[in-house]
C-alpha positions in Angstrom: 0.0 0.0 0.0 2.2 3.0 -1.0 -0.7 5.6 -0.9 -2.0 8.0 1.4 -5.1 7.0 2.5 -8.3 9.4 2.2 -9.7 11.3 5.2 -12.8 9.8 5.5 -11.2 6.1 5.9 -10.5 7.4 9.7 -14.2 7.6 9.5 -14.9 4.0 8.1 -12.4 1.6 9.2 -13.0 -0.3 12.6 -10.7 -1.0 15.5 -7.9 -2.6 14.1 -8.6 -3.1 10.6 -5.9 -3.0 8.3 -6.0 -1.6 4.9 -4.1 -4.3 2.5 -4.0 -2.3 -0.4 -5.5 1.0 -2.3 -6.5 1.7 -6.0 -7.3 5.6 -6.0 -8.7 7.2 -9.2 -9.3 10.6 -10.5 -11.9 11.4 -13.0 -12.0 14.0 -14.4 -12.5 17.4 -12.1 -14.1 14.7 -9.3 -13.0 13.7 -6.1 -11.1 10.5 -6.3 -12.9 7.5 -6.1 -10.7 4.8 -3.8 -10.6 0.7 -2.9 -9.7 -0.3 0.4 -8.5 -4.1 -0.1 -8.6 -4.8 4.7 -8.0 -7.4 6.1 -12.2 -7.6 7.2 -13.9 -6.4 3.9 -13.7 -4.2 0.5 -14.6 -1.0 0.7 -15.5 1.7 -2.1 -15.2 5.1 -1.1 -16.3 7.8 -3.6 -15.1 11.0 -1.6 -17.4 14.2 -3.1 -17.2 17.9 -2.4 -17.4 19.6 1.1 -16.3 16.2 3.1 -18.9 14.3 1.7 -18.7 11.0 0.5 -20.6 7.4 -0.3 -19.1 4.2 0.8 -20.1 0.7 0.0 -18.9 -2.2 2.3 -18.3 -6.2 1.3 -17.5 -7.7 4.3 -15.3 -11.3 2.8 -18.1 -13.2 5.0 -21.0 -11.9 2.7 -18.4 -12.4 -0.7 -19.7 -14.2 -3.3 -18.1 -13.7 -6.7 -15.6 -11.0 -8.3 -15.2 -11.0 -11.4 -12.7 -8.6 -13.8 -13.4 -8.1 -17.2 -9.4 -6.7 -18.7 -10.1 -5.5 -22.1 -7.8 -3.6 -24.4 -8.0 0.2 -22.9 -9.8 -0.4 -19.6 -11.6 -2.7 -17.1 -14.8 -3.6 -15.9 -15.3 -4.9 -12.0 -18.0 -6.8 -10.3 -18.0 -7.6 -6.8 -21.4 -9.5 -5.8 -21.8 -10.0 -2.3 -25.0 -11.6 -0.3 -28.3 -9.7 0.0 -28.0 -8.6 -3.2 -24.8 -6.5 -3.0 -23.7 -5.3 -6.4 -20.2 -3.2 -6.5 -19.7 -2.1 -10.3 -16.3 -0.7 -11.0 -15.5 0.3 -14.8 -12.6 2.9 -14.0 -9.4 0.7 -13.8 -6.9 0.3 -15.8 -5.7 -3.5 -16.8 -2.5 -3.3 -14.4 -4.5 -2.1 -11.2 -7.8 -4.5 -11.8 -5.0 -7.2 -11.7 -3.5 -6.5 -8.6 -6.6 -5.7 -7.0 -7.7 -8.8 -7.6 -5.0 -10.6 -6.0 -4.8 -8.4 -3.2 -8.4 -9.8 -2.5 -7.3 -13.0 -3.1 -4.5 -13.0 -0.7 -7.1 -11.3 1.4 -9.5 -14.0 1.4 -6.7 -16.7 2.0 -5.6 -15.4 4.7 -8.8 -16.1 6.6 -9.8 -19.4 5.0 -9.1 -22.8 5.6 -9.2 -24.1 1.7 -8.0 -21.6 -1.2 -9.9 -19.1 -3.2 -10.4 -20.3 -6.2 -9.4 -18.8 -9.6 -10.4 -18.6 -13.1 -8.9 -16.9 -16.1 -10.2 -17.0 -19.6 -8.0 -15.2 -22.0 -9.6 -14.4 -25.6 -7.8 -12.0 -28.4 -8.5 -9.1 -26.9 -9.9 -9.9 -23.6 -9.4 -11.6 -20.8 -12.0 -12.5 -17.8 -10.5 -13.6 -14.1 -13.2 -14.9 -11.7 -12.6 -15.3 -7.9 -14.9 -17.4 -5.7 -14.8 -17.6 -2.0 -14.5 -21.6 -1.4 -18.0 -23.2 0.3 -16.6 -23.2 3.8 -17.3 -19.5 4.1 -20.2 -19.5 2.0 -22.8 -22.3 3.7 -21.3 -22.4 7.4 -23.8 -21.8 10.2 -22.7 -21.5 13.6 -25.2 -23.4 16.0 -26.9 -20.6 18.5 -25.4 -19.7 21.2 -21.7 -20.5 20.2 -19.0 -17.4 20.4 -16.5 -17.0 17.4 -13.6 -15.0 17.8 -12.6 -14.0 14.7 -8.8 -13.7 14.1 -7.4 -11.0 12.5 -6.0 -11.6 9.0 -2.5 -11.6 8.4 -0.7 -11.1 5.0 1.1 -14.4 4.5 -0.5 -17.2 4.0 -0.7 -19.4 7.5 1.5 -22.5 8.2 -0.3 -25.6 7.9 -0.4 -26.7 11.6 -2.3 -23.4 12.5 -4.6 -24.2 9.9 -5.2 -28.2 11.1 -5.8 -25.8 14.9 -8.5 -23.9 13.2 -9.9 -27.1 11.5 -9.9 -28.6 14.9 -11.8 -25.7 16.2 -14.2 -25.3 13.9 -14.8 -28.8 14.4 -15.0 -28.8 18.1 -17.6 -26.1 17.5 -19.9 -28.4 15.6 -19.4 -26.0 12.3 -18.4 -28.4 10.1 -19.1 -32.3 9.7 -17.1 -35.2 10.8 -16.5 -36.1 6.8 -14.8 -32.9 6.2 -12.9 -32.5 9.1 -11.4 -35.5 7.8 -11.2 -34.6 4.1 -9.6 -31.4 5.2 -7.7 -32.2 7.9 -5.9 -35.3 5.2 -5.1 -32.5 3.2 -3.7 -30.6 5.2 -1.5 -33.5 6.9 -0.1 -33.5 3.2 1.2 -29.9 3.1 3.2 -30.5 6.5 
């Protein structure tokens, strides 16, 4: 993250919450329009005149899909969340929709037990990359009455032994089935 962050992110981030990485653009005679890659969620902040500004908030719990269109001259970005979040991006250039993309990426690995996963189809003069978050963070339901604590996200990716502890946990907490604590936890074995 090499650049300054806006004013209003003081405004928006919670306790402890780490930006990752920034794409800022100017259009035109606007305020810039900015997103916040955090360790917790993606953020769009279109600053306006006077101190005002609009943000939009994906928290990677509620991720669904992104998906980059990288044409010739410019990009087109998608971010669908649940609950019908839509985040439409068409302002980035090819270099920044790339990195941005992995920076969520990373992002999202950092707090899950399987990989993202990644698709990239290139054509003559397009190419498309789709992210999905894997199922684990999509369909988990904590039982009521169970506390989570979530840990905060860290930039490299997590040794397998931590990860087998979070399996365990998760486990423990009746989250996920006996079947793939085992499926995961064999894979995992296989990394150490």
């Amino acid at each position: 993250m090499s650049e300054k962050l806006p004013k209003a992110a003081s405004r928006i981030l919670e306790e402890g919450e780490r930006v990752l990485f920034t794409v800022r653009k100017k259009i035109s005679l606007e305020k810039p329009k900015w997103l916040l890659i955090t360790d917790r969620r993606i953020i769009y902040l279109d600053e306006k005149v006077l101190g005002r500004y609009e943000v939009k908030a994906i928290p990677y719990q509620k991720l669904e899909e992104v998906k980059v269109e990288l044409g010739v001259v410019s990009s087109e970005f998608l971010i669908k969340g649940e609950e019908n979040i839509r985040l439409k991006l068409g302002w980035m250039n090819k270099e920044q929709a790339r990195e941005t993309i992995n920076a969520i990426k990373d992002a999202l690995n950092a707090i899950a037990i399987e990989p993202v996963t990644i698709e990239v189809k290139k054509g003559l003069t397009h190419e498309t990359w789709t992210l999905k978050k894997p199922k684990e963070l999509v369909s988990r339901v904590v039982p009521a009455g169970t506390t989570v604590q979530h840990q905060p996200a860290v930039e490299k990716k997590e040794d397998p032994l931590e990860k087998l502890k979070k399996l365990k946990e998760l486990y423990d907490m009746g989250v996920i089935s006996q079947e793939e604590y085992e499926e995961k936890r064999k894979k995992l074995l296989d990394q150490i």
